[in-house]
KEVEX-797007 format. One record per atom (N, C-alpha, C): atom name; x, y, z; residue number from 1. Coordinates in steps of 0.1 Angstrom, whole numbers, m for minus. Layout:
BEGIN
 name    px    py    pz resi
   CA     X     Y     Z  NUM
...
% end
This chain:
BEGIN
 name    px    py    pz resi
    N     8   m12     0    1
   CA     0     0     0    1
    C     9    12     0    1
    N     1    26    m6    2
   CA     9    33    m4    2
    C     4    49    m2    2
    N    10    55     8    3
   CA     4    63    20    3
    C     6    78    15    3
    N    m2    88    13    4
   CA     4   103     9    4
    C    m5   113    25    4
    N     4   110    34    5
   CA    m1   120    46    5
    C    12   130    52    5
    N    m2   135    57    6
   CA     7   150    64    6
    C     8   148    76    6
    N    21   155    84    7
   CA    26   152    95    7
    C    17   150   105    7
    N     4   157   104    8
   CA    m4   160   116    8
    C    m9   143   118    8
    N   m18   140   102    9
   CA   m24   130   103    9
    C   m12   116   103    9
    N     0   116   102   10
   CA     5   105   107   10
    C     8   105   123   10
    N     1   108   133   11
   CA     1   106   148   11
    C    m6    96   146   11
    N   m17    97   139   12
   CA   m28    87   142   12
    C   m25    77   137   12
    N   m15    69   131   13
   CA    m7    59   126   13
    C     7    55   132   13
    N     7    55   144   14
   CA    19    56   157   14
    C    24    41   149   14
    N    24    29   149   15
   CA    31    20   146   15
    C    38    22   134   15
    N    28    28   122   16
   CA    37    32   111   16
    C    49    42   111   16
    N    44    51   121   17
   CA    56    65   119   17
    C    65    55   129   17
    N    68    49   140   18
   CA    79    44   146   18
    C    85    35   139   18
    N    78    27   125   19
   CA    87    24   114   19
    C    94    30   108   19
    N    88    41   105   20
   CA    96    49    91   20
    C   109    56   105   20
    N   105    60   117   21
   CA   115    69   116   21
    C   127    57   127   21
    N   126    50   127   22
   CA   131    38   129   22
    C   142    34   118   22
    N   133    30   107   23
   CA   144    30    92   23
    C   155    42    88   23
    N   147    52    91   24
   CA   160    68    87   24
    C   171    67    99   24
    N   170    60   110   25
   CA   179    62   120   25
    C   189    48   115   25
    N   187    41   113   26
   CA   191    29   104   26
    C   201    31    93   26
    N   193    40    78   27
   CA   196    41    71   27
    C   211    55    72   27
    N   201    68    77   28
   CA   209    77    79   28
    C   223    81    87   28
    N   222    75   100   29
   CA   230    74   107   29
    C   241    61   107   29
    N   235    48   107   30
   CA   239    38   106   30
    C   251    33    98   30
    N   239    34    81   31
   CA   247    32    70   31
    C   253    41    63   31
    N   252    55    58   32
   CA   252    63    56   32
    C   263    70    63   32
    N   261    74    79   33
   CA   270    79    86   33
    C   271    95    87   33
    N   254   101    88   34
   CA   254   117    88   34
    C   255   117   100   34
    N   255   130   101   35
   CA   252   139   116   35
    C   241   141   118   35
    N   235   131   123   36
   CA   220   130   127   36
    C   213   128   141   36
    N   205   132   141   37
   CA   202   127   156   37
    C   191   119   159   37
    N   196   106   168   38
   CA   184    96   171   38
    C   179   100   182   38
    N   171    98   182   39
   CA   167    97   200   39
    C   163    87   206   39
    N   159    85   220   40
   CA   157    76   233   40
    C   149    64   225   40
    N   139    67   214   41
   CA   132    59   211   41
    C   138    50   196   41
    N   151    58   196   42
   CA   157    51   181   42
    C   151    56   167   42
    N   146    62   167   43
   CA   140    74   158   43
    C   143    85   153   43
    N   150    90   142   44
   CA   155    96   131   44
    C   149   107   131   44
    N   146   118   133   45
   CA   138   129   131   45
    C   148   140   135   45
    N   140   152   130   46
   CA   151   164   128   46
    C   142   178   127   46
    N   144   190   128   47
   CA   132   200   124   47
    C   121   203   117   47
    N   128   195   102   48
   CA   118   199    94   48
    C   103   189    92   48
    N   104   180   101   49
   CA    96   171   103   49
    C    83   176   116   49
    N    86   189   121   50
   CA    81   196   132   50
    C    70   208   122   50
    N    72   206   106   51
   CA    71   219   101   51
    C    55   211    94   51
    N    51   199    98   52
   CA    36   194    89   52
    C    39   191    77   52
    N    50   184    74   53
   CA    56   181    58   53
    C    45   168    55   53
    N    45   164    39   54
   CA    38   156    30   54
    C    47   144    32   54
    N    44   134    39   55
   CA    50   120    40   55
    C    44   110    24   55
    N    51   106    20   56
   CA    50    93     8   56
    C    52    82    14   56
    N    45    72    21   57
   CA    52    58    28   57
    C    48    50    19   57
    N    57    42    16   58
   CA    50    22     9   58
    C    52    10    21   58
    N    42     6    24   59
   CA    42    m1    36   59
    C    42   m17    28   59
    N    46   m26    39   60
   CA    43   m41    34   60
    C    31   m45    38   60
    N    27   m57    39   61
   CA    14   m64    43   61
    C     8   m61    55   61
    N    19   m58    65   62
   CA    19   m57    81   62
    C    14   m41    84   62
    N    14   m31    75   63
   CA    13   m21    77   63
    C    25    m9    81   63
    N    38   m22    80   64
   CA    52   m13    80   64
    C    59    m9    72   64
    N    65     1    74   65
   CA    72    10    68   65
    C    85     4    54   65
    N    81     3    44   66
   CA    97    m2    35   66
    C   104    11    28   66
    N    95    22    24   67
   CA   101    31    17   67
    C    95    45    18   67
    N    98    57    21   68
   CA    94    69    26   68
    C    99    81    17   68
    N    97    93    18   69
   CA   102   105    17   69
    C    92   115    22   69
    N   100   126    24   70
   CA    99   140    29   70
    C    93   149    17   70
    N    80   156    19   71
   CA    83   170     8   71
    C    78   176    17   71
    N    84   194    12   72
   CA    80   199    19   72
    C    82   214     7   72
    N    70   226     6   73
   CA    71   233    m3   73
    C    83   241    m3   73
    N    89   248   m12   74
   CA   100   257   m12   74
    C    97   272   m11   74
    N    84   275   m10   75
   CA    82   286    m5   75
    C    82   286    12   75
    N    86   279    13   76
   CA    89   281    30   76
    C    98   272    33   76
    N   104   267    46   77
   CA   113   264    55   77
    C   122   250    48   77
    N   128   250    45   78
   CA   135   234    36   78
    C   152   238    40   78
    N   155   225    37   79
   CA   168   219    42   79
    C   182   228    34   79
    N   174   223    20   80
   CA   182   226     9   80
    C   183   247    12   80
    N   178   255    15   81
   CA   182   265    15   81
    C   184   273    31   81
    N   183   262    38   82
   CA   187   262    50   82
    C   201   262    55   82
    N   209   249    46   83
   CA   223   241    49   83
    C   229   240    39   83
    N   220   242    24   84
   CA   232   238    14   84
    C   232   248     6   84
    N   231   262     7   85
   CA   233   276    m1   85
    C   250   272   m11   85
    N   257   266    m2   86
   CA   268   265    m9   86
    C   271   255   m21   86
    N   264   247   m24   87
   CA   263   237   m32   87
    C   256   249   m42   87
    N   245   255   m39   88
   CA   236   259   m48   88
    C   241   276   m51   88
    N   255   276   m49   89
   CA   262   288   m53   89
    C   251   302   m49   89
    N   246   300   m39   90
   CA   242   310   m28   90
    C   227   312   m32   90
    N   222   307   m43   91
   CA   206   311   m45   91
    C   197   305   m40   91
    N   190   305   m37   92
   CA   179   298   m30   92
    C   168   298   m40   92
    N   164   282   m37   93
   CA   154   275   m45   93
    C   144   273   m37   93
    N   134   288   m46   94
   CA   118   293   m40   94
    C   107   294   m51   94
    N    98   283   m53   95
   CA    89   285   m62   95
    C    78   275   m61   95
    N    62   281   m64   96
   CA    55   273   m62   96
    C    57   262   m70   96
    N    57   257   m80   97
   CA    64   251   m88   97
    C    73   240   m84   97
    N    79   239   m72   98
   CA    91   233   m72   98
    C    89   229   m57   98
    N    90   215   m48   99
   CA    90   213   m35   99
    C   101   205   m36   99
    N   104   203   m23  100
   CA   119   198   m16  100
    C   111   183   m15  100
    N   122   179   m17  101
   CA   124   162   m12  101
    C   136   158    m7  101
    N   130   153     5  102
   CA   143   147    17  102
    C   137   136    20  102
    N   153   131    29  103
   CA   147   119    37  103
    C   143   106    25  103
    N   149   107    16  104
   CA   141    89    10  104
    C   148    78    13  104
    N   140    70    23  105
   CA   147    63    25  105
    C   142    47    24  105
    N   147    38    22  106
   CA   140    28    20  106
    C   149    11    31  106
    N   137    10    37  107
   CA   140    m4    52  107
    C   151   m15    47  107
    N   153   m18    58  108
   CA   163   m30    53  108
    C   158   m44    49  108
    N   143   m45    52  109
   CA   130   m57    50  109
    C   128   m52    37  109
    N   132   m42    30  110
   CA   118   m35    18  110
    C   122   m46     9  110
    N   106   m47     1  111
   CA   109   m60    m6  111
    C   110   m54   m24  111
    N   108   m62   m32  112
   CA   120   m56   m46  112
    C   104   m42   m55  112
    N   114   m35   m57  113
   CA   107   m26   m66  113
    C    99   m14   m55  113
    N   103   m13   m41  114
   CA    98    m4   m31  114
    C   100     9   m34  114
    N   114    11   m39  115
   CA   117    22   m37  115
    C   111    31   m55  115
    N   110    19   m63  116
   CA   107    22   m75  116
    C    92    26   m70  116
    N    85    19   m65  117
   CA    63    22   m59  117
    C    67    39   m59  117
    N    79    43   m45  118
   CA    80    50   m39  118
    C    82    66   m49  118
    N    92    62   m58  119
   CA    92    73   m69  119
    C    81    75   m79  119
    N    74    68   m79  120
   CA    65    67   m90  120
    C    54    79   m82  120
    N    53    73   m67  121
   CA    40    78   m63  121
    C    43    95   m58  121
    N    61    96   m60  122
   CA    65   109   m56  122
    C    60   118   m73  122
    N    57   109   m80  123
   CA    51   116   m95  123
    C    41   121   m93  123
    N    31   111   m89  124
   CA    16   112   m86  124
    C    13   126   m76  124
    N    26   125   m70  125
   CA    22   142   m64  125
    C    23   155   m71  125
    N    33   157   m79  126
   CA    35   161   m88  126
    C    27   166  m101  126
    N    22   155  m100  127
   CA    10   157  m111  127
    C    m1   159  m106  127
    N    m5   160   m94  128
   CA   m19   161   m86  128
    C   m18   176   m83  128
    N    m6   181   m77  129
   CA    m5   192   m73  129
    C     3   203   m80  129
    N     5   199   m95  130
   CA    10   205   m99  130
    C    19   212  m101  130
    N    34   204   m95  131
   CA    44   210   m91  131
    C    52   201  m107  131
    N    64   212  m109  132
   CA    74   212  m123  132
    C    88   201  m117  132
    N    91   206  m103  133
   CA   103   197   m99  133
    C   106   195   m86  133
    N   114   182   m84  134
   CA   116   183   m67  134
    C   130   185   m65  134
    N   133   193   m60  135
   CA   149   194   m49  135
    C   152   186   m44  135
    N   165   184   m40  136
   CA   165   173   m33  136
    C   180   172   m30  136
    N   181   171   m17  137
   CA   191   169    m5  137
    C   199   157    m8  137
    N   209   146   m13  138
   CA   211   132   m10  138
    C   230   130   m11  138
    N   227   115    m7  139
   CA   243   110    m7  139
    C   247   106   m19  139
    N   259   111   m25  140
   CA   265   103   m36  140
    C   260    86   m40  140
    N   262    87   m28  141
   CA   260    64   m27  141
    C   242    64   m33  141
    N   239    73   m31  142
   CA   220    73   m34  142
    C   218    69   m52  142
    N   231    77   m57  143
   CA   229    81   m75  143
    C   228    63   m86  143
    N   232    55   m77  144
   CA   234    44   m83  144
    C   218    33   m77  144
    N   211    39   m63  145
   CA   198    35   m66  145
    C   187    43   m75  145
    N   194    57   m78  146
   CA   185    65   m88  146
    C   185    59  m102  146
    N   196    54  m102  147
   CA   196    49  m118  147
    C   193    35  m122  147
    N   196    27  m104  148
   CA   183    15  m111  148
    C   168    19  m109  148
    N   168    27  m104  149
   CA   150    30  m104  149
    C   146    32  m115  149
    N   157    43  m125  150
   CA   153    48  m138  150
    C   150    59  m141  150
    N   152    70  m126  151
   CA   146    82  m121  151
    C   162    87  m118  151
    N   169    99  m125  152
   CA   181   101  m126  152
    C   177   120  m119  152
    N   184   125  m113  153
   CA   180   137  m112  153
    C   191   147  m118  153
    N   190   163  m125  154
   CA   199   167  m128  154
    C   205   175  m116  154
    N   221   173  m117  155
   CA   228   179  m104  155
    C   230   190  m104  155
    N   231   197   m97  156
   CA   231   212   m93  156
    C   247   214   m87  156
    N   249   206   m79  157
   CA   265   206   m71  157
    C   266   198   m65  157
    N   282   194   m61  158
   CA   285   188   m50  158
    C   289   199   m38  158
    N   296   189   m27  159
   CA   297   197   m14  159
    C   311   198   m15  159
    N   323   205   m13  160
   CA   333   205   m18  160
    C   344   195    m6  160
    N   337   191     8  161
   CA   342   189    17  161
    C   349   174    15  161
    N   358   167    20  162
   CA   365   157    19  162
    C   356   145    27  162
    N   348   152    36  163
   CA   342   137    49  163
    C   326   140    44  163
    N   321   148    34  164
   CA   307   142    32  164
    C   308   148    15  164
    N   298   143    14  165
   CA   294   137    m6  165
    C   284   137    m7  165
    N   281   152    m3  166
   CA   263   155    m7  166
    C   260   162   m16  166
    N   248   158   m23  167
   CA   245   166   m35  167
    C   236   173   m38  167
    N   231   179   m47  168
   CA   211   187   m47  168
    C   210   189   m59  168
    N   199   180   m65  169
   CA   197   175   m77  169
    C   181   181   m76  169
    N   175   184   m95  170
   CA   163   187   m96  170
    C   158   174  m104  170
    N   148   167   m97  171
   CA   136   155  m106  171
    C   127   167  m113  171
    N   127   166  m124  172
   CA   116   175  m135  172
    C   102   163  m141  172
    N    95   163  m137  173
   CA    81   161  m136  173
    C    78   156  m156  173
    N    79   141  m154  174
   CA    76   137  m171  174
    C    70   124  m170  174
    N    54   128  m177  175
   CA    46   117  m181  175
    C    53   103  m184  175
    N    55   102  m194  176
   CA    65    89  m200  176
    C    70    85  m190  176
    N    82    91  m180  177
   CA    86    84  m169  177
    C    77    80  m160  177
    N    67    87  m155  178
   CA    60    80  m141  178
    C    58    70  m147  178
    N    46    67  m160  179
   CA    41    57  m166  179
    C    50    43  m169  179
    N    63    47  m170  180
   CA    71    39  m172  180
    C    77    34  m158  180
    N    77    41  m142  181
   CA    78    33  m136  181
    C    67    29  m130  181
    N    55    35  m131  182
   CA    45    22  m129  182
    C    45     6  m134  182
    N    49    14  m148  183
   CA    49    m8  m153  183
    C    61   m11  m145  183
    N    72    m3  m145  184
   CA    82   m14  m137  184
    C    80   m19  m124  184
    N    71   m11  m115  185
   CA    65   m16   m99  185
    C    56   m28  m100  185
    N    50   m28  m117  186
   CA    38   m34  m108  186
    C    27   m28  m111  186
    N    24   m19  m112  187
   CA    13    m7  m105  187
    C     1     0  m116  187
    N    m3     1  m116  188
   CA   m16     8  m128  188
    C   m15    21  m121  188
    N   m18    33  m131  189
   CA   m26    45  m127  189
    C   m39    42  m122  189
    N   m50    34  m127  190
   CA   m59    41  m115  190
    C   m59    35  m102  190
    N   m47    21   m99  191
   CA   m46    19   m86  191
    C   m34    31   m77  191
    N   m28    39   m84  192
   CA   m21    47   m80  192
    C   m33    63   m76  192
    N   m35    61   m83  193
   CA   m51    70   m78  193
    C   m62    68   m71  193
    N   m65    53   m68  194
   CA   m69    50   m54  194
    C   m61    54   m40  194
    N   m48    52   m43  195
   CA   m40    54   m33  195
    C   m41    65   m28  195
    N   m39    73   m34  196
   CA   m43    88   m34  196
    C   m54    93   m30  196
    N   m63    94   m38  197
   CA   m74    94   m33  197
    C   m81    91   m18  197
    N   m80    77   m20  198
   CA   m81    74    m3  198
    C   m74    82    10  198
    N   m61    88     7  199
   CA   m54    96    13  199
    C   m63   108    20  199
    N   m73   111     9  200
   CA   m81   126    13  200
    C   m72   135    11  200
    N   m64   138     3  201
   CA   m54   153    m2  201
    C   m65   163    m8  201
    N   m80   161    m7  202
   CA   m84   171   m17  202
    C   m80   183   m14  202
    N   m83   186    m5  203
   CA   m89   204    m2  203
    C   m73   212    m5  203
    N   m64   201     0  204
   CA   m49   208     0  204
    C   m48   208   m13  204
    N   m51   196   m21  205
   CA   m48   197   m39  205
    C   m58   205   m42  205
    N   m66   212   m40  206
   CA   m72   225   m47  206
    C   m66   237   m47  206
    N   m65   240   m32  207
   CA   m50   251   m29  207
    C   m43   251   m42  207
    N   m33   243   m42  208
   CA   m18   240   m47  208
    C   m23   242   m60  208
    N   m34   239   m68  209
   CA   m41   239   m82  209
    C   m42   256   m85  209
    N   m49   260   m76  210
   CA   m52   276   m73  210
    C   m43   285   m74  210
    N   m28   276   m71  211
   CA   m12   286   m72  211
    C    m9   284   m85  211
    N   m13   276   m90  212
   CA    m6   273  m102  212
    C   m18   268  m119  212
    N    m9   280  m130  213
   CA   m20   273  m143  213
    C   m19   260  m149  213
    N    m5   252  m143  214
   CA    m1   241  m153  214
    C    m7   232  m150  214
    N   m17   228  m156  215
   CA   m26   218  m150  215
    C   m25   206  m162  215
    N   m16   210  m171  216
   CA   m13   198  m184  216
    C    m2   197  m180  216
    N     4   183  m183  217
   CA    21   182  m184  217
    C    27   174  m193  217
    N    38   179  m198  218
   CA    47   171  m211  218
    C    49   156  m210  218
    N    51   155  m221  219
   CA    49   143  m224  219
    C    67   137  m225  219
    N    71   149  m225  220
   CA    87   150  m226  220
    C    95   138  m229  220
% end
């Protein structure tokens, strides 16, 4: 299954969110090896997860956590022009148009094609709400699961530093690709639109519609 909720409404899913942020302490800290902070409960979390961001989860049969990400708009509070001005040669990336994606991370149980559900359904937002591109925060070691997914992003920079290999890359929003990783998950559009749907995003996907005319997208 696959989950599109806001911070508020994942309280009321307490076993799922102690998975996801279970797996980021795992993945981030663990494997990875940022400067992150777990806490008492073993749990991955950080500010911007204080700020009501858009969670994407793909859960297994159990209702746990295998693959997640972060969005959060760029007209307000994000990581990317928070911490990484320098990668992005001092400009800040602000437009309705364009939301941040952090945090993707995918369990050490996730079973094959999760992380692929996971990008596909980061489309589905995209095209629901009308946004052109996502930003995006990640580790060098990430670019070689981008490329089996089949979701490549264009780079913007690296970090110049010797002990971390972070990058910030733009995903640009193209019909052909979502549809093409649907077939590779698995997955149909209109079961990707149940998903959705069920979610209850309307009233926020009207907003987001209301900022923006592009309500068609390339076929690119």
């Amino acid at each position: 299954m696959i989950h599109f909720l806001y911070g508020d409404a994942l309280a009321s899913k307490p076993v799922l969110a102690h998975s996801m942020f279970m797996d980021r302490a795992e993945q981030f800290k663990k494997r990875l090896g940022w400067d992150v902070r777990v806490d008492q409960f073993g749990e991955e979390r950080d500010e911007y997860d204080l700020l009501n961001p858009l969670y994407v989860i793909v859960t297994d049969e159990k209702g746990l956590h295998e693959a997640s990400m972060r969005l959060l708009p760029t007209v307000g509070k994000t990581m990317v022009n928070d911490h990484f001005l320098e990668i992005t040669h001092g400009a800040s990336v602000e437009s309705t148009l364009i939301w941040e994606c952090t945090r993707f991370c995918t369990s050490p149980n996730a079973q094959p094609y999760s992380a692929t559900k996971l990008m596909a359904a980061g489309g589905k937002v995209m095209q629901e709400f009308c946004i052109d591109h996502f930003v995006g925060v990640f580790d060098r070691k990430m670019l070689s699961v981008y490329r089996l997914i089949g979701s490549v992003p264009t780079i913007i920079g690296w970090t110049q530093s010797d002990t971390r290999n972070i990058g910030v890359g733009l995903w640009e929003y193209c019909a052909d690709e979502y549809r093409h990783l649907l077939r590779v998950c698995g997955l149909s559009d209109v079961e990707m639109e149940l998903f959705f749907a069920n979610s209850d995003l309307s009233e926020v996907k009207l907003q987001a519609k209301k900022l923006s005319p592009l309500d068609l997208r390339s076929e690119c």
